[in-house]
N, C-alpha and C positions, 0 to 999 in steps of 0.2 A: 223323203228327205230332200232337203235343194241341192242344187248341183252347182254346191262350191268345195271347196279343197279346205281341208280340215289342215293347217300346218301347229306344228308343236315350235315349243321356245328352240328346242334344240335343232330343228329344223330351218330357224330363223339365223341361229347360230352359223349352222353348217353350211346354209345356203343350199340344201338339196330336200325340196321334198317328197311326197309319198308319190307322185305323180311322175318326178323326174326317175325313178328308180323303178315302179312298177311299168313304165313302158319303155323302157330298158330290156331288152330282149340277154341273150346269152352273157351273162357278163363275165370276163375272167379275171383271176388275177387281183380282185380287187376289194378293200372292207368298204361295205355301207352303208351309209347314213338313212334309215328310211323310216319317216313317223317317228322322230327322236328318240330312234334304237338303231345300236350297233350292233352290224351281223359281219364280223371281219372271220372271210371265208374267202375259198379260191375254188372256182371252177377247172381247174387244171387239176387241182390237185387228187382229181378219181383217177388218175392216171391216162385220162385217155381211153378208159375203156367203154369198151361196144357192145358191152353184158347187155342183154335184155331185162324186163322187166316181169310183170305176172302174166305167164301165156301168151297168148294173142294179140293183148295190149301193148307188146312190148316194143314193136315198130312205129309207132305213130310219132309223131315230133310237131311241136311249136310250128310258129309261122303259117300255117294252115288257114288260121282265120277262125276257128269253128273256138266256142264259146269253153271256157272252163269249168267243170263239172265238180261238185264238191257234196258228197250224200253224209246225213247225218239221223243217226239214230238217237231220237229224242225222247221222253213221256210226256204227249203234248197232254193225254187225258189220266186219271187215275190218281192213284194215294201221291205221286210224285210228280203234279202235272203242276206244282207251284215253281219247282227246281225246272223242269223241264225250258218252263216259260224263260227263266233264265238262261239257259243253256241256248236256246233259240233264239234269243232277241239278242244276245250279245253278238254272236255268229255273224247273222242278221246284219247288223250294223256294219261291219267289221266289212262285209260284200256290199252293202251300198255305198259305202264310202269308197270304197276301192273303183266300184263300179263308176260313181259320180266322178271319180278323178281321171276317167277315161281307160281303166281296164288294165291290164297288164301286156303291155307293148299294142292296145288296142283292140286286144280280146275280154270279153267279159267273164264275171262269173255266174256261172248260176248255182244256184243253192237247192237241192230237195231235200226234202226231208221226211221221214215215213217217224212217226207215232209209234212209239215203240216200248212195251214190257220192260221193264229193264232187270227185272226179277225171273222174266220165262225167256228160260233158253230156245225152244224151239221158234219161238218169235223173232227172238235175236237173228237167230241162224236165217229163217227165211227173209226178214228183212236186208240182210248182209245181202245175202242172195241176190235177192233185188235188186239193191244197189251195182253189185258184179255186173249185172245182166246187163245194166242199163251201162257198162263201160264208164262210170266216174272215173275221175283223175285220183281221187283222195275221199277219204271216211273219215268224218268226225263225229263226236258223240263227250257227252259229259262224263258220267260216269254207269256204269253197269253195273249190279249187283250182281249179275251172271255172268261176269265179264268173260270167264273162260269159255264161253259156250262162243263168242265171234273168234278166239284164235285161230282153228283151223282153217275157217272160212276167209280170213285175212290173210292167212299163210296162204292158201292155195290160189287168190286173185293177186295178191303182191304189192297193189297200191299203200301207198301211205295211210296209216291207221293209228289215228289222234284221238288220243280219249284222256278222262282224268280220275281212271277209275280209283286212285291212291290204296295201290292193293302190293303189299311187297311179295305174294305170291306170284302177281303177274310178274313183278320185275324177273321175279327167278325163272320163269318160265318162259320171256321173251331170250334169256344168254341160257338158255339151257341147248337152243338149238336154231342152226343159223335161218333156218325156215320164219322163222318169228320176227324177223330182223324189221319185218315192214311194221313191227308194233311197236311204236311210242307212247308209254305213259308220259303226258307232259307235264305231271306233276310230281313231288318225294311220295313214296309210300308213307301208308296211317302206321308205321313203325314210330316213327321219329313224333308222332302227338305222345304215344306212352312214353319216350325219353327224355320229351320234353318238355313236360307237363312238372315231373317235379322241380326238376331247375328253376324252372319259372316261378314257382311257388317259395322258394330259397331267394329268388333275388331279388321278388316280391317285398318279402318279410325283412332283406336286406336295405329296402329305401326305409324302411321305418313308417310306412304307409300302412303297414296293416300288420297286428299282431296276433299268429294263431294262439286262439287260448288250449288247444292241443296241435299232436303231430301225426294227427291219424287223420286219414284218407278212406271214404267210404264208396261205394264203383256201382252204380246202376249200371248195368251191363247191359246193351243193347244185341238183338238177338243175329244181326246180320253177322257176317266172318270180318268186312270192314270192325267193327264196332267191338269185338270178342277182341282180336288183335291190339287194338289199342289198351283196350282192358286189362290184357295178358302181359305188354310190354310194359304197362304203368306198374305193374305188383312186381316187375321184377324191377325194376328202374327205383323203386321209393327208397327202396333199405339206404340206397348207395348215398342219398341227399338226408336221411335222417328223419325220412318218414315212415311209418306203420300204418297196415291197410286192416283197416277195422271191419270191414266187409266187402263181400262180394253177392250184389242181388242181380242175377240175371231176369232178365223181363218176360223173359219166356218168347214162342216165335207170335209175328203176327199182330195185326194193330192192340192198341194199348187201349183201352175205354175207359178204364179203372185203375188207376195210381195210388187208391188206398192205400191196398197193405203193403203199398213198395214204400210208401211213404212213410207210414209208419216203421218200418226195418230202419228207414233213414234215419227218425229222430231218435228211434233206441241206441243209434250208433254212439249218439254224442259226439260224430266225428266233428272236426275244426273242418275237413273241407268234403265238400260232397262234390260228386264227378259224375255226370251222365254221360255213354259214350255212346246213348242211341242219334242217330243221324235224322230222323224226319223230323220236320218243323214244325207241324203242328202238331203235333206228340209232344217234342219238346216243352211247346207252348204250355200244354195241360201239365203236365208235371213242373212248369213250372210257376204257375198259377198255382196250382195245389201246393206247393212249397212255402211261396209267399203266404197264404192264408192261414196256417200255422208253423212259422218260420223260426228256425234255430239260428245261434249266433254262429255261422258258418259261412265261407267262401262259397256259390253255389257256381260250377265250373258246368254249362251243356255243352256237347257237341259241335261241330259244323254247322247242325242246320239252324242256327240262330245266323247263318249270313244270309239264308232267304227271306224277303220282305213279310212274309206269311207270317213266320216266328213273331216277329213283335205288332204286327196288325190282331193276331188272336192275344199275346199276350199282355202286353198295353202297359199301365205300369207296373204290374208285379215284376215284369223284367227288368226293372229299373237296379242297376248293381250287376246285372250278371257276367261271365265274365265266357265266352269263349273262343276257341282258336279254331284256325284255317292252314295247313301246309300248302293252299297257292289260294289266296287274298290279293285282292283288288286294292293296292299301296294308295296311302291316302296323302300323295308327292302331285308335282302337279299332272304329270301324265295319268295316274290314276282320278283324281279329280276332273280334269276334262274328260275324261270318258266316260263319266260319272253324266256328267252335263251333257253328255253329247246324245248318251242311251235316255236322259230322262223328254229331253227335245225329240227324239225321234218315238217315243213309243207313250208320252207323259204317265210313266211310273216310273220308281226310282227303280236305279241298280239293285242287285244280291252283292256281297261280297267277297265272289267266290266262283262259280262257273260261268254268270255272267263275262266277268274277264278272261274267264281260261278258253270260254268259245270265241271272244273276239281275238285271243290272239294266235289261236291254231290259226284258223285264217289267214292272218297275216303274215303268220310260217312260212304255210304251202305258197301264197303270193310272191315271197319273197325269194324263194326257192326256183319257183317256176319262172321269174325274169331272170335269176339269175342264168338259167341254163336254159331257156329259150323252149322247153320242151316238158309237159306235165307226163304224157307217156311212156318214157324209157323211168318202169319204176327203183330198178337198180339205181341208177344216178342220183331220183330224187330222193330216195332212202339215206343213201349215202350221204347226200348235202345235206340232210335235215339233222344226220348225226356231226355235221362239222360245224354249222353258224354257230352263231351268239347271240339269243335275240333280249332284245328289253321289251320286254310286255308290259302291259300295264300290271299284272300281277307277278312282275319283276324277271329276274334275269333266265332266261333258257340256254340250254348247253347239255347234251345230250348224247357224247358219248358210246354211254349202253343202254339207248334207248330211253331211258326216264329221266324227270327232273332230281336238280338238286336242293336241299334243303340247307337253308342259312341259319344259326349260325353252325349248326351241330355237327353238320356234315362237311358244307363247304362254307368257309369264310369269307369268301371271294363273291363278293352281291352281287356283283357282276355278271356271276354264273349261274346264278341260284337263286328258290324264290326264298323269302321268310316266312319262316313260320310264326304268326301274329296271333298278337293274343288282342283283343278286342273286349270291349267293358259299356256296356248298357247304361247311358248315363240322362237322365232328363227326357227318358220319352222318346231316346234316340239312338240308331246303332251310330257304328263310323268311328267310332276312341279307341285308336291306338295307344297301348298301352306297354307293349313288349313286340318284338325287342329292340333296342336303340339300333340306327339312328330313324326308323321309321318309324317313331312316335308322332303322334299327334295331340298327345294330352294326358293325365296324370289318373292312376288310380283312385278311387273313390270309396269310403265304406259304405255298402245296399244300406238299405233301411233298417235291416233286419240285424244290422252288425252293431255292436257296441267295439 
């Protein structure tokens, strides 16, 4: 990348950018302005304490000089090496920029990253491992479908541990015990897509943009415990909006080759909207290819993985209409825009929708955390800070609490605090159309082709 200084409008506004803030050593007392996000937080306010961190790491301190360490558990190869890619270039980005703007009070970061299973625990574990071994400051990773398998190993090293698994087991399992405290999901658990999914569908029908010619709801069930979960929260969520779930086809474990007979289940449904809640992209793709080719007059809703570039590279125009959502999405405002531009100039392919932005802005978490307090290795402290800022990422507001994100509007109404949960709609060959919920639209619902 060149080494110039990336400043945003609000940075122009504030007159403080990423550079005046990132080499900013201990700061107290103070909110600020960094990469046109407000993180109004006080370094005092841990009371002054001298708690240690995870073991051995817990005496080291900032000013040192020695480089910032930041390990992250990816899947650069394999069935999920399209998401992974995201997951790593956003990150990526997120460290050369910071790097190029001179570092944080002059100290660099460095990034490693190990290749990682995200489905085999033992992987996970040894890779964590790893990372411990080698003393990082902090652990980030997209998401894990084994995510339980790095708790213990995060609880017993203590460094800050960033990931986006959207699993509301983890959440329970992070406040079940204060050992876990170093684990932040930074994004709402996949509870709030099943809560959210009929609302949407209600306020939908409410613009007069699209009328179901029924009120039944049909669920490709995807076989991971992410994908069951939203499935399971959507059958109990419909009754209460006035919809009825006309089936439930789970996919069985394991890749998808054949969409026949599930597709067939789908048109005997005669549902008005059909719902797939499996997450990988190119699966999605096929299923929804197969859709399009003999296509019922229905709403076709996939999963998340329609925000990786994969999804509509294999599935081309048959996507065209489709309509899915993301609980932490890369806001199409202008901070998500430039970032958009900024990952396509640094790597020329475009962004995902979705952990590309969640990897660039754990990054800029820990960055901001670590000027603030001058020191990456007292992990107590950083733990602590990371539960009091406010950050505005590009996939919108962080605040943390109990560990995990909040979700807009369901949960918290305060944008501020919280990312949205976006519903996105497949329009002309293209993702990017915001469509729910206001005021982060970007543009109007559409009927597919397949809709009268």
């Amino acid at each position: 990348m060149a080494e110039e200084e990336v400043t945003t409008e609000v940075e122009e506004k504030s007159g403080v950018s990423r550079s005046t803030v990132l080499k900013g050593a201990a700061i107290a007392g103070a909110s600020l302005m960094a990469g046109g996000v407000l993180a109004a937080c006080s370094a005092s306010d841990d009371g002054g304490s001298d708690g240690g961190g995870g073991g051995d790491t817990a005496s080291g301190g900032g000013g040192g000089g020695e480089d910032f360490v930041i390990g992250a558990l990816y899947p650069l190869t394999g069935a999920n090496a399209a998401d992974g890619e995201q997951m790593n270039n956003g990150a990526q980005l997120a460290v050369d920029e910071i790097n190029a703007a001179g570092g944080i009070a002059g100290r660099m970061i460095k990034f490693e990253v190990l290749d990682t299973d995200l489905a085999a625990p033992e992987i996970i574990q040894q890779n964590y491992q790893k990372l411990a071994d080698q003393k990082v400051d902090a652990v980030i990773n997209g998401y894990l479908l084994a995510w339980d398998a790095a708790m213990d190993a995060a609880a017993g090293y203590g460094a800050p541990f960033l990931n986006a698994s959207t699993s509301q087991a983890q959440c329970d399992q992070i406040n079940s015990d204060e050992k876990y405290k170093c684990v932040f999901q930074i994004d709402p658990p996949e509870t709030w897509y099943g809560k959210g999914f009929p609302k949407f569908l209600n306020d939908l029908e409410a613009t007069g943009a699209w009328k179901p010619r029924n009120r039944k709801i049909f669920i490709v069930e995807g076989w991971v415990p992410y994908s069951q979960v939203i499935s399971k929260v959507t059958q109990e969520t419909a009754a209460e909006y006035g919809w009825e779930i006309a089936g439930v086809e789970p996919m069985g474990e394991g890749a998808m080759s054949d969409w026949g007979p599930i597709l067939a289940k789908v048109k005997a449904s005669d549902a008005g909207v059909v719902m797939n809640t499996h997450y990988l992209p190119s699966e999605l793709a096929t299923f929804t290819t197969g859709f399009a080719a003999d296509p019922m007059d229905s709403l076709l809703y996939v999963q998340y993985g329609a925000s990786v570039p994969e999804y509509l590279d294999l599935a081309g125009e048959a996507a065209n209409g489709v309509i899915w959502a993301t609980v932490t999405g890369v806001y199409g405002d202008a901070i998500g825009t430039s970032f958009a531009e900024r990952y396509q100039a640094a790597f020329d392919k475009p962004a995902g929708y979705s952990n590309s932005g969640s990897g660039y802005d754990e990054v800029y978490m820990l960055a901001n955390v670590w000027a603030m307090l001058g020191d990456s290795k007292d992990f107590t402290k950083v733990n602590d800070m990371l539960r009091k800022i406010i950050w505005r990422g590009v996939n919108g507001g962080y605040y943390m609490p109990s560990n995990y994100g909040l979700s807009f509007p369901a949960e918290e109404p305060d944008m501020s605090l919280s990312q949205a949960h976006l519903f996105f709609q497949i329009q002309n060959g293209a993702n990017g159309t915001i469509i729910a919920p206001a005021p982060f639209t970007n543009g109007e619902f559409v009927l597919a082709p397949w809709q009268s």
